[in-house]
C-alpha positions in Angstrom: 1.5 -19.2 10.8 0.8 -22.7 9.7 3.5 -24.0 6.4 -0.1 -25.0 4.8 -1.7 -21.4 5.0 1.4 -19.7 3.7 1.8 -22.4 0.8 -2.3 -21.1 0.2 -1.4 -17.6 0.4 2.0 -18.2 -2.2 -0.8 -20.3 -4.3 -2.4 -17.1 -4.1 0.1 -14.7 -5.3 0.9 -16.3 -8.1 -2.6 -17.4 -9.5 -2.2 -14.5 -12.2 0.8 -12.9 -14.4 1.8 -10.2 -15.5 0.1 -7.1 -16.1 -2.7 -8.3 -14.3 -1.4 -7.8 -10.6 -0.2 -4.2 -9.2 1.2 -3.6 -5.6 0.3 0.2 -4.2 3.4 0.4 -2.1 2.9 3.0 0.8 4.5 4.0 4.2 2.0 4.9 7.2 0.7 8.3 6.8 1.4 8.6 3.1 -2.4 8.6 2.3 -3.0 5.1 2.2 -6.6 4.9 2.8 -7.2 7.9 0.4 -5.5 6.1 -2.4 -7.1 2.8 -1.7 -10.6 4.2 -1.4 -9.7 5.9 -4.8 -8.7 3.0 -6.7 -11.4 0.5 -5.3 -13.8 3.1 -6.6 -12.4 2.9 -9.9 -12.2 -0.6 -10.1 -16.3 -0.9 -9.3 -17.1 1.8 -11.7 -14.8 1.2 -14.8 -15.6 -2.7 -14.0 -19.5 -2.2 -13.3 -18.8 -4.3 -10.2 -21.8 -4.9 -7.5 -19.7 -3.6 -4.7 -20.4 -0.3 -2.7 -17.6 1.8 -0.7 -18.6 2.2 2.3 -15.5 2.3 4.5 -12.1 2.9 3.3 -11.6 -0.5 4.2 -11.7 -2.5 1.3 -9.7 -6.1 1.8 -12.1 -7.6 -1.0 -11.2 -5.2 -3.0 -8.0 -4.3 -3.1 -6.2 -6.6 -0.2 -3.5 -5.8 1.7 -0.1 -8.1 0.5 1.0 -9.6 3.2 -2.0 -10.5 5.2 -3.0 -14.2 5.0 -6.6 -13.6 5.4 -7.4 -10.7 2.2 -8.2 -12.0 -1.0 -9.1 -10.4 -4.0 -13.1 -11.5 -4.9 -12.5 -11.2 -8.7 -9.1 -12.8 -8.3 -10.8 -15.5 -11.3 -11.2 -12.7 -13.3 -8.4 -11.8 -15.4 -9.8 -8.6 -17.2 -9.9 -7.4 -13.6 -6.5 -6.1 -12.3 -5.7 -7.3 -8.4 -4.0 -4.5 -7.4 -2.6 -4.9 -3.3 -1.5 -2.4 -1.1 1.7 -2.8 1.1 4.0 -1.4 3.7 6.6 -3.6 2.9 10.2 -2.9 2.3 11.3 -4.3 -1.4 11.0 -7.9 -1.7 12.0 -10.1 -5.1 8.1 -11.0 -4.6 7.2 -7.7 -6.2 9.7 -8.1 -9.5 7.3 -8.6 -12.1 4.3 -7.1 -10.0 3.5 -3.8 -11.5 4.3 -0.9 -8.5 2.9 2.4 -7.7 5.0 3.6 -5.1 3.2 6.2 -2.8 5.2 9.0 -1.3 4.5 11.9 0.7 7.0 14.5 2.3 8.6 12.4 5.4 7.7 15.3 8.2 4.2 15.1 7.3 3.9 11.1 7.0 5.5 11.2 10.5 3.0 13.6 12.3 -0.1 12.1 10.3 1.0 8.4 11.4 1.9 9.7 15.4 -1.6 11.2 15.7 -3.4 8.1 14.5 -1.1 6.3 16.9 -2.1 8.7 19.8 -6.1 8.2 19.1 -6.4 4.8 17.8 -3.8 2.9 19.7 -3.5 5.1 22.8 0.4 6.2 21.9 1.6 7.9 25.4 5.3 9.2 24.1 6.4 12.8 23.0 7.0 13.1 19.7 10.3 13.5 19.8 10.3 10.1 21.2 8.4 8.7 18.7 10.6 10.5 16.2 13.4 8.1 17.7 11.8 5.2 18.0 11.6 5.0 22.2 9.0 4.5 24.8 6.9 2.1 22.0 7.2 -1.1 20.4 9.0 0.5 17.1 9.3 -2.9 14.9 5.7 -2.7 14.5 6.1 1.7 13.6 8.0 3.3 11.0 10.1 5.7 12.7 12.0 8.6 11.4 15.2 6.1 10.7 13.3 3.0 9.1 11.0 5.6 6.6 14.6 6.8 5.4 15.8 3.4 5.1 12.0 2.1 3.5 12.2 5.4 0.5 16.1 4.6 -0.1 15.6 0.9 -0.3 12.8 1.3 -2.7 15.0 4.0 -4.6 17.3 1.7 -5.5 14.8 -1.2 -5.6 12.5 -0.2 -8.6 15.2 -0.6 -11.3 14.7 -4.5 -10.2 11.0 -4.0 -10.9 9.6 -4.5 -14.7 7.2 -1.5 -14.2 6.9 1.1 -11.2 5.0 4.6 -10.8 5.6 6.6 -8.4 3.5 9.1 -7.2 3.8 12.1 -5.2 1.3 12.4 -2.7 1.3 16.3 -2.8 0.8 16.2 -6.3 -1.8 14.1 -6.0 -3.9 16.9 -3.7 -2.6 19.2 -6.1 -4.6 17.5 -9.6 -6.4 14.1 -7.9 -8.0 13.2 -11.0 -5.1 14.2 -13.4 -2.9 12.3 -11.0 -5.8 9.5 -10.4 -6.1 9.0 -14.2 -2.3 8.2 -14.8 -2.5 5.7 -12.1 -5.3 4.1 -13.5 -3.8 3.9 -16.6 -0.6 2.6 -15.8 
C-alpha cells in the first residue's frame, strides 16, 4: 500500500471524464458475475474488440474499483466506456461517475453470498450466525446489518450522483435483454 501506487491508481481514475467512466455498484450475491460477464460481452461485440469471455472474470475488461492491480486495456480509448464494478459503500469518488446500482432482494443476496462462502472459503458457521455477523471475520462479509446500511446509504447517496440506474436484479431474470439493453444504453 505504497503512497506511489495509490497516487498511480488516483492517476488512473481520473484519466477520463465524464460520460466515459461507469461504476456497476453491487453487494455480494446480487449477481455480480452475471452482470459483469454481460456487459464485458457487450463491450467486445458492440466495440468489435479481440477479446474472448472465457471466465466471468474479466479485470481487463471491466476492473474491479478499488483494486490497485485492474486496469481497463482500452482505458486510451475514449469511444470505449470503462465501466468498473464495486462493492463499495458511496464515496464522493463516484459523483460524476455514471452508476448502475445492482440490487437483488436482501434474503436471497444473503443465502447466495453464505453458500459461496461455505464452498469457496470453507465458511464453518450456521447461518444464523452468519446472518449476525459471528464466528467469521465480518469486515471482510456483508452481513445482514451492513447490506441494510450499504442499500440505505446508497439510497440517499445517488441524489449526490450526476447519473445513476438502478436495476433490479429480479427484473433483470425476468426480461435480461430488455433489461440488458437499458443498461447498455444508459
Amino acid at each position: 500500500k505504497s503512497p506511489f501506487r495509490l497516487y498511480r491508481w488516483w492517476r488512473y481514475q481520473i484519466s477520463r471524464k465524464e460520460p466515459h467512466d461507469a461504476v456497476l455498484v453491487t453487494l455480494n450475491g446480487a449477481g455480480t458475475h452475471w452482470m459483469r460477464t454481460m456487459l464485458s460481452k457487450a463491450l467486445v461485440d458492440l466495440y468489435d474488440l479481440d477479446d474472448e469471455i472465457v471466465s466471468i472474470h474479466q479485470p481487463d475488461l471491466l476492473p474491479t474499483f478499488l483494486n490497485k492491480d485492474h486496469r481497463f486495456k482500452y482505458n486510451h480509448d475514449l469511444n470505449i466506456p470503462r465501466i468498473q464494478q464495486s462493492h463499495s459503500f458511496y464515496s464522493p469518488l463516484f459523483k460524476r461517475k455514471k452508476v448502475v446500482l445492482l440490487i437483488r432482494d436482501l434474503r436471497d443476496t444473503l443465502v447466495s453470498h453464505y453458500k459461496v462462502l461455505q464452498t469457496t472459503k470453507g465458511l464453518d458457521v450456521s447461518f444464523s450466525m452468519f446472518l449476525k455477523g459471528e464466528g467469521f471475520d465480518s469486515k471482510k462479509h456483508h452481513t445482514l446489518k451492513t447490506r441494510i446500511e450499504f442499500l440505505n446509504v446508497w439510497g440517499r447517496s445517488l441524489q449526490h450522483t450526476d447519473l445513476h440506474q438502478i436495476v433490479k436484479f429480479e427484473d433483470l431474470k425476468a426480461d435480461t435483454k430488455g433489461n440488458l439493453q437499458q443498461v447498455i444504453e444508459f
